[in-house]
C-alpha positions as CSV (number, residue, x, y, z in Angstrom):
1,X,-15.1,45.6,-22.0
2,X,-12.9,45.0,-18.7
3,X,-11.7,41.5,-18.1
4,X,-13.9,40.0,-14.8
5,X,-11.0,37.8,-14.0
6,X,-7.5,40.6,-13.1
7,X,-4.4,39.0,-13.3
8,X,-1.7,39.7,-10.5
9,X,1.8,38.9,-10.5
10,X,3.2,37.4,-8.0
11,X,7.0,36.2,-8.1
12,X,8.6,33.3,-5.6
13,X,11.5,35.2,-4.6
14,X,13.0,32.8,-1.9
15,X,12.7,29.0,-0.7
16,X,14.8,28.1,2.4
17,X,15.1,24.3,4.0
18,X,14.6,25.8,7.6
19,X,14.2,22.8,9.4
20,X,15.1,19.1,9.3
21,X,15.2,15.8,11.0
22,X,16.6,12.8,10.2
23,X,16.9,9.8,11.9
24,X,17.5,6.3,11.0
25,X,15.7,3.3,13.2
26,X,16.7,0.0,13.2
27,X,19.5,-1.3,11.1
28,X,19.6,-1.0,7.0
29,X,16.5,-2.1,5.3
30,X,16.5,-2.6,1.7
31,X,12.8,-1.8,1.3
32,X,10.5,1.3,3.6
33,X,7.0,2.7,2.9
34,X,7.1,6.2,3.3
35,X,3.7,8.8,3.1
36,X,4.2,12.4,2.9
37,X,1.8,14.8,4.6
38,X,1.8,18.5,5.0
39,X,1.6,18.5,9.1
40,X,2.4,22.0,9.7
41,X,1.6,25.7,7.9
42,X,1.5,29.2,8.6
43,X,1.6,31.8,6.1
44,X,2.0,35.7,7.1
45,X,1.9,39.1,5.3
46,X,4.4,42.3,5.9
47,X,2.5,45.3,7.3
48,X,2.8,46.7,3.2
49,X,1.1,43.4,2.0
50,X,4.2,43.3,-0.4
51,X,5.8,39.9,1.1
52,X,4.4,36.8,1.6
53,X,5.9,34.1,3.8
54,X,4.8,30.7,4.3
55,X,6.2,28.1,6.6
56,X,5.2,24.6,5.9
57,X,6.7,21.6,7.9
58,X,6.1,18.0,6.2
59,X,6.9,14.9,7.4
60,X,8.0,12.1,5.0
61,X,6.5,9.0,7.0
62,X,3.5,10.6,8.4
63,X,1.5,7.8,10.3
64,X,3.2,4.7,9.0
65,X,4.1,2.0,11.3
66,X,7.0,1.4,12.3
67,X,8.5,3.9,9.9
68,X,12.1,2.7,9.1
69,X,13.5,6.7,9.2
70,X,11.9,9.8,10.9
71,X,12.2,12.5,8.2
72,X,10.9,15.7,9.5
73,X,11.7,19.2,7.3
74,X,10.3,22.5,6.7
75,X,10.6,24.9,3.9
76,X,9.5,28.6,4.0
77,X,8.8,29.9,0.9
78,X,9.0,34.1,-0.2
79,X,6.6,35.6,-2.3
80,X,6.6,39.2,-3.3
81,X,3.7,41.1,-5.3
82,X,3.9,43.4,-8.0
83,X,1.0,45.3,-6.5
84,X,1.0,45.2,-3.0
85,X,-2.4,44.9,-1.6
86,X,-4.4,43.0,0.9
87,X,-6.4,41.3,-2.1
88,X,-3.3,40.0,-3.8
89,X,-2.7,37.3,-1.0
90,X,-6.2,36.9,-0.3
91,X,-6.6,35.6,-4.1
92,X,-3.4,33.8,-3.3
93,X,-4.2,30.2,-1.8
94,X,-2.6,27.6,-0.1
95,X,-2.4,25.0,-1.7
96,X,-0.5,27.1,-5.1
97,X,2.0,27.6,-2.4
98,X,2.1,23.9,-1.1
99,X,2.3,23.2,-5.1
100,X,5.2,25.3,-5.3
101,X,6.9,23.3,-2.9
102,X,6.4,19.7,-4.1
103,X,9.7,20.2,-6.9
104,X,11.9,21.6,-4.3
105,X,11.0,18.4,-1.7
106,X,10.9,16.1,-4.6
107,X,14.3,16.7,-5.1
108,X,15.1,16.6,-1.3
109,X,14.0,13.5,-0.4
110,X,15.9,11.8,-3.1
111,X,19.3,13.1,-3.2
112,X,19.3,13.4,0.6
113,X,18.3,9.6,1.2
114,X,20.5,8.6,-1.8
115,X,22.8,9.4,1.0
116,X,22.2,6.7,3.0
117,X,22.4,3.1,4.0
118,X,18.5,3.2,3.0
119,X,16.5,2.5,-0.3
120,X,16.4,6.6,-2.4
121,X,13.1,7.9,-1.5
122,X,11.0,8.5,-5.0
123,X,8.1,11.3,-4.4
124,X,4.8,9.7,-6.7
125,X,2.8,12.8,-8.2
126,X,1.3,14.5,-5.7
127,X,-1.9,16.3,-5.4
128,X,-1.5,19.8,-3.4
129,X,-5.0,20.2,-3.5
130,X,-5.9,17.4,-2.1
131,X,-2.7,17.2,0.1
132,X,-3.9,20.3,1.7
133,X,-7.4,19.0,2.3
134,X,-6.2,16.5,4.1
135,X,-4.1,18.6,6.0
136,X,-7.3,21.2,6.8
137,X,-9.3,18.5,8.1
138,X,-6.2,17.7,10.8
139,X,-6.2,21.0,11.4
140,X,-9.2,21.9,12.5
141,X,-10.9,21.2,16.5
142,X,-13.9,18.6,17.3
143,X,-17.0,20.1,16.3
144,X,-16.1,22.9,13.9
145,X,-15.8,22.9,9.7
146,X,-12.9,22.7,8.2
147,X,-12.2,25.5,5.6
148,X,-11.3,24.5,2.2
149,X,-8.4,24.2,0.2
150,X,-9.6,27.2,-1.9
151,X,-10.2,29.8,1.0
């Protein structure tokens, strides 16, 4: 009897800060609130369907008042398949991707604030799903539906 449910691999191969912004306002402050939110992300496959890349811009204090820092990056991150077919990153979602970013910022945002005249930023848990939800509803224009997380 076949297994319903194939298994695929697919390895990260790369992950490349390709973007940031960084810029204190006003003068020291020994306490911020900060809110990170996936505000950008585009993912595209080679013509072979062997490589995945997805670019996915964040920013640290997305919608809080008077944020105390602008802290703006981007990470793309590499995939490559073991099979490489259209299916494969069809089966792949988003938000596995945007999961496989959350160590790689986690460890960002604290050594790069620890840095500075400013209290070390210290990333809570952090859903992807749900981050990416959020991020879909955004993304989407007046009047249409949103996709979900899973699509």
């Amino acid at each position: 009897m076949s297994n319903p449910i194939e298994s695929f691999a697919v390895h990260l191969e790369r992950v490349d800060l390709v973007s940031c912004r960084l810029e204190q306002r006003g003068g020291p402050s020994s306490e911020f609130r900060h809110r990170l939110e996936l505000v950008s992300f585009q993912r595209q496959v080679s013509q072979d369907h062997s490589v995945l890349v997805a670019v996915l811009v964040f920013d640290a204090f997305f919608k809080v008042p008077d944020p105390k820092l602008e802290f703006r990056f981007a990470y793309a991150m590499t995939y490559r398949a073991e099979q490489a077919t259209e299916d494969v990153w069809t089966r792949f979602k988003d938000p596995i991707i945007l999961a496989h970013a959350i160590p790689y910022i986690r460890e960002f945002l604290s050594s790069t604030t620890s840095r500075m005249i400013a209290p070390t930023l210290r990333l809570p848990v952090v859903n992807a799903h749900a981050m990416f939800e959020r991020y879909a509803k955004r993304s989407v224009p007046t009047g249409t539906t949103p996709p979900t997380a899973g699509q």
